[in-house]
C-alpha positions as CSV (number, residue, x, y, z in Angstrom):
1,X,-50.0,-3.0,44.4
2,X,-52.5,-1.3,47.0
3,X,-54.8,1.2,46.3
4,X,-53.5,3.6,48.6
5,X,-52.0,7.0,47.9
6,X,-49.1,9.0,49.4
7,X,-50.6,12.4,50.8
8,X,-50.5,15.3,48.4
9,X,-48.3,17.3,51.1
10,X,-46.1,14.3,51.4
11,X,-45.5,14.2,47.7
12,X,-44.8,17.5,47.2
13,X,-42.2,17.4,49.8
14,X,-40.7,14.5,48.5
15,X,-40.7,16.0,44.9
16,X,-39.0,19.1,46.7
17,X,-36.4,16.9,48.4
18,X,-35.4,15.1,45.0
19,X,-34.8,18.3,43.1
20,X,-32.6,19.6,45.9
21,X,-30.6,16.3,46.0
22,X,-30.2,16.7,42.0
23,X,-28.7,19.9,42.5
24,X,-26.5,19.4,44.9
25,X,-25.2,16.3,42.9
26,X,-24.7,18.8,40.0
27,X,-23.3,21.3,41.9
28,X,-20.5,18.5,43.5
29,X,-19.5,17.1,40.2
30,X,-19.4,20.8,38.9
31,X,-17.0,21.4,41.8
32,X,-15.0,18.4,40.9
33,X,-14.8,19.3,37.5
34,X,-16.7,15.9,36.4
35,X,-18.8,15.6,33.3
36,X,-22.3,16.5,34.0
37,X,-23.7,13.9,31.1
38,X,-22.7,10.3,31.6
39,X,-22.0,7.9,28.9
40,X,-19.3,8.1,25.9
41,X,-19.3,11.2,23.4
42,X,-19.7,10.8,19.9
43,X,-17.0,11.0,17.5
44,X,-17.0,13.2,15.3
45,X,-16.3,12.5,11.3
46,X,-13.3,15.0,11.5
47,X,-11.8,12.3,14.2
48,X,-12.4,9.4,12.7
49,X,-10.9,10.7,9.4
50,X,-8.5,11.6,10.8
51,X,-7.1,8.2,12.5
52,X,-7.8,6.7,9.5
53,X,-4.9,8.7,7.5
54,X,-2.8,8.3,10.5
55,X,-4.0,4.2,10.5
56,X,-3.2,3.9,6.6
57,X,0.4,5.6,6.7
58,X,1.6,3.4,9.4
59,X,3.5,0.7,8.2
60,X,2.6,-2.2,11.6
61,X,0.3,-4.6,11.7
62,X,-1.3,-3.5,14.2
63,X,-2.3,0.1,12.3
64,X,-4.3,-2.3,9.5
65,X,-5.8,-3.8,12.1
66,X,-7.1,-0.9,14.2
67,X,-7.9,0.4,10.9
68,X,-10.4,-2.3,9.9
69,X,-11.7,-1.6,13.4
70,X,-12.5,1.5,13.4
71,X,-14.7,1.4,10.1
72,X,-16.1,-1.7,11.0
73,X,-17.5,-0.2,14.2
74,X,-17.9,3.0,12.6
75,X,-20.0,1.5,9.5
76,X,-21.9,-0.8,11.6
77,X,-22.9,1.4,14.1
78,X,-21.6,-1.0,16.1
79,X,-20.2,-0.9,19.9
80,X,-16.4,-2.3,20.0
81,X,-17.4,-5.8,22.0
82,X,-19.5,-6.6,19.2
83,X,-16.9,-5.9,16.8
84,X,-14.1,-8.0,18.6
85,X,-16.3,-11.1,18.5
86,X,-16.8,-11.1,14.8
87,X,-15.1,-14.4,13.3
88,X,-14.4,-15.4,9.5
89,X,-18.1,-16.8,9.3
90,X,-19.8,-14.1,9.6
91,X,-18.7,-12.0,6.7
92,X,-20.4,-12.6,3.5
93,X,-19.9,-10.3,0.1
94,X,-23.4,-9.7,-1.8
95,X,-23.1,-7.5,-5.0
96,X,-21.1,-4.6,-3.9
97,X,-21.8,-4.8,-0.1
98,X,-20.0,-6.8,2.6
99,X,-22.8,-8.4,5.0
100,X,-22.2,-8.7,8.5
101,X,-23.7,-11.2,10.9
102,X,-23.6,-9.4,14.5
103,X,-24.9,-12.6,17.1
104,X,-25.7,-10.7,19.9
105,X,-26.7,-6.3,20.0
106,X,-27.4,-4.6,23.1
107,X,-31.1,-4.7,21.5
108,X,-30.7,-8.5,21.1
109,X,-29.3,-9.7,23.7
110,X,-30.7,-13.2,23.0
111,X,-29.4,-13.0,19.2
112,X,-32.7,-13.5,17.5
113,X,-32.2,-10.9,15.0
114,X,-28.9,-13.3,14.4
115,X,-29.6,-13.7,10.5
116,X,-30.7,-10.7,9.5
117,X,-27.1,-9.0,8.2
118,X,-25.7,-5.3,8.3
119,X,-24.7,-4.4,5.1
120,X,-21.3,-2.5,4.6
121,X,-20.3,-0.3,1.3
122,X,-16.9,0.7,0.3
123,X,-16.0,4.2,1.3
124,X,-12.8,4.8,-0.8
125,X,-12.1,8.5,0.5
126,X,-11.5,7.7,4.6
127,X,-7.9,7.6,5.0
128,X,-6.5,7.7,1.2
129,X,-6.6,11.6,0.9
């Protein structure tokens, strides 16, 4: 990097520039009825009870399986990619928990936290009210 310094009337200017651009983005999206906050929301408890009593009444496969999804991901604090690539191996039971192996996080990208399990109790109310 050099040593050298933008001006102080060149900065402010520039700072004045970007806070006008941010608005007018804000005020565009506003005017396209767009979310102002990117990303995904959280669900709420109330939701995810929810599809669980819907999950649990349906009688097709596919409703256990989304089931076992959703509280996997949920209990993990998991994203759904890292959920989908589970396999057999890397369940384990210990005591009353079910231990999960997750290979890769978006924190570990490289899986070196690998080994180190997630550990999943039983919740026996979600879905059999």
């Amino acid at each position: 990097m050099s040593n050298l310094s933008a001006p102080p009337e060149f900065r402010d200017r520039m700072t004045t520039l970007l806070k006008g651009l941010k608005r007018t983005i804000v005020e565009q999206r506003v005017a396209a009825g767009e979310a102002l906050e990117d990303g995904k929301e959280a669900m709420s408890f109330a939701c995810l009870k929810l599809l669980c009593q819907k999950f649990v009444k349906g009688n097709r496969d596919e409703y256990h399986f989304a089931h076992l999804f959703l509280l996997l991901e949920w209990n993990l604090i998991a994203r759904s990619d890292n959920v989908a690539n589970l396999h057999v191996n890397d369940f384990e039971f210990e005591g009353d928990s079910l231990l999960v192996y997750l290979k890769k996080t978006k924190t570990d990208q490289e899986g070196n936290d690998s080994k180190t399990p997630y550990h999943c109790y039983f919740n026996m109310v979600l879905g059999l009210e």
